[in-house]
C-alpha positions in Angstrom: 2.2 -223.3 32.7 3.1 -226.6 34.2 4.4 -229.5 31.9 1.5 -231.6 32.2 -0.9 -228.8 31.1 1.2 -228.3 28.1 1.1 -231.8 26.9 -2.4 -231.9 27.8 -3.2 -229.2 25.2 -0.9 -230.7 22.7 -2.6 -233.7 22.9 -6.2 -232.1 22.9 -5.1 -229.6 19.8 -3.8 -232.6 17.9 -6.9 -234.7 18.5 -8.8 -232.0 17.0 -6.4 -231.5 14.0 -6.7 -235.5 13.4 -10.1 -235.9 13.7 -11.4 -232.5 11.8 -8.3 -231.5 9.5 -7.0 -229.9 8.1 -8.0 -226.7 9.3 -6.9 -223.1 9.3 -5.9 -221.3 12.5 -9.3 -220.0 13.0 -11.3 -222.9 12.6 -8.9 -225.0 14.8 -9.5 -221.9 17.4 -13.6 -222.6 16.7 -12.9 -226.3 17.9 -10.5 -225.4 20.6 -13.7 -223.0 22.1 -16.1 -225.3 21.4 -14.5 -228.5 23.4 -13.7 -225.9 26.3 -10.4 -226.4 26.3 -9.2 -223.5 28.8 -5.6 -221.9 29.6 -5.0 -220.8 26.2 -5.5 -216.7 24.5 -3.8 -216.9 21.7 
């Protein structure tokens, strides 16, 4: 994985911590599916 696709997920998986947390692993998962954010299996 590049460096910019990691700070692009970083920055997508904290936006979805900010603006829905806190969650658990599997909800922030849910989120993580349901914005399409690919690249990532566990």
């Amino acid at each position: 994985m590049l460096p910019e696709q990691t700070e692009t997920i970083t920055r997508a998986i904290f936006n979805i911590v900010k603006e829905h947390g806190p969650l658990t692993v599997a909800e922030t998962w849910k989120r993580i599916k349901e914005v399409g954010l690919g690249g990532l299996t566990g």
